[in-house]
N, C-alpha and C positions, 0 to 999 in steps of 0.2 A: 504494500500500500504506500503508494507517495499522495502529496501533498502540492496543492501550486494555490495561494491567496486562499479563494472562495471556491477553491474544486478537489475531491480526492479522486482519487483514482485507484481499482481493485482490479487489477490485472486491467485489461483492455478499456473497461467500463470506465466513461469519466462519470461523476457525479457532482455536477457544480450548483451548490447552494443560490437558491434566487432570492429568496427571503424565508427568516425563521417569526416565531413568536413561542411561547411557553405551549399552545395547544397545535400546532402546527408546523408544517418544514413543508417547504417547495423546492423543488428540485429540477433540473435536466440534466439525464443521463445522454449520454453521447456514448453510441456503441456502435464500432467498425463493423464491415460486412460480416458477417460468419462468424461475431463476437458471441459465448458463451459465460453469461454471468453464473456462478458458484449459486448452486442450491444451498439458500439459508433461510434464516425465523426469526421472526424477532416480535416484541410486543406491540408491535403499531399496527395499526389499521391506514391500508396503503391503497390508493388510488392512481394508477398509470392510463396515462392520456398518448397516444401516438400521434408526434409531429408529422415525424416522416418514418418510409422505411415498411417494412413486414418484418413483425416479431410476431415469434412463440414464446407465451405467459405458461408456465406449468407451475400449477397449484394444486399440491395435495395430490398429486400425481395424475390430474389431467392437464391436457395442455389445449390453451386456445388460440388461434392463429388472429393477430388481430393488425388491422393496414390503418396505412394515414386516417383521421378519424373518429377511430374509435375507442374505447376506453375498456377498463375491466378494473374490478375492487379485490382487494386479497387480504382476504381476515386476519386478525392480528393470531399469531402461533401458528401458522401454518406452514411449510415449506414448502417456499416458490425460488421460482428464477426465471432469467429471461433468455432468449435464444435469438439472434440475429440472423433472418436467412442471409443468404452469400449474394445476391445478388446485389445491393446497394445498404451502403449505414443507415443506420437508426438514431431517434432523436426521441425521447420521452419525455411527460412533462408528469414529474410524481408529486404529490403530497403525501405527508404522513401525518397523523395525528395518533397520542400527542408529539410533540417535537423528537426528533430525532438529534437529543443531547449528543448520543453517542459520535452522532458525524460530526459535530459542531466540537467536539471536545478533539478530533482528529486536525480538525483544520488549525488548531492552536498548536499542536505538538510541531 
């Protein structure tokens, strides 16, 4: 995991903070073609919005394909990740609630 200002980055995935508050975290993830984000869980209740691009959402072990558009919710404790098909990058616009301290405590280190 590196670090650049207002963006971490987890392997390929960048995740650049767009604004926080205590009950909330806004996000854009920026994922190369054929980028594979690590299945993880965490206590937030997560909403991804697709800018650009076609990604696969798998939650809780299905997976839904979703294009510029459209959105999908992912319960808090569940294990998801995201998948990039190969033919062009990805651009996501995520919220979390409540905030995502943990990213924000990264961006200081």
């Amino acid at each position: 995991m590196t670090q650049h200002n207002d963006t971490v980055h987890f392997g390929d995935v960048a995740i650049r903070i767009l604004t926080n508050s205590d009950e909330l975290t806004v996000s854009e993830l920026t994922l190369p073609a054929g980028a594979v984000a690590s299945v993880h869980q965490h206590p937030h209740e997560e909403v991804n919005y697709v800018v650009s691009g076609v990604l696969d959402f798998m939650c809780n072990g299905e997976v839904t394909t979703l294009h510029a558009g459209q959105a999908i919710r992912i319960p808090p404790d569940k294990p998801h990740n995201i998948t990039c098909h190969k033919e062009a990058p990805g651009v996501v616009l995520t919220a979390w609630t409540p905030s995502r301290k943990d990213l924000l405590a990264r961006l200081e280190d």
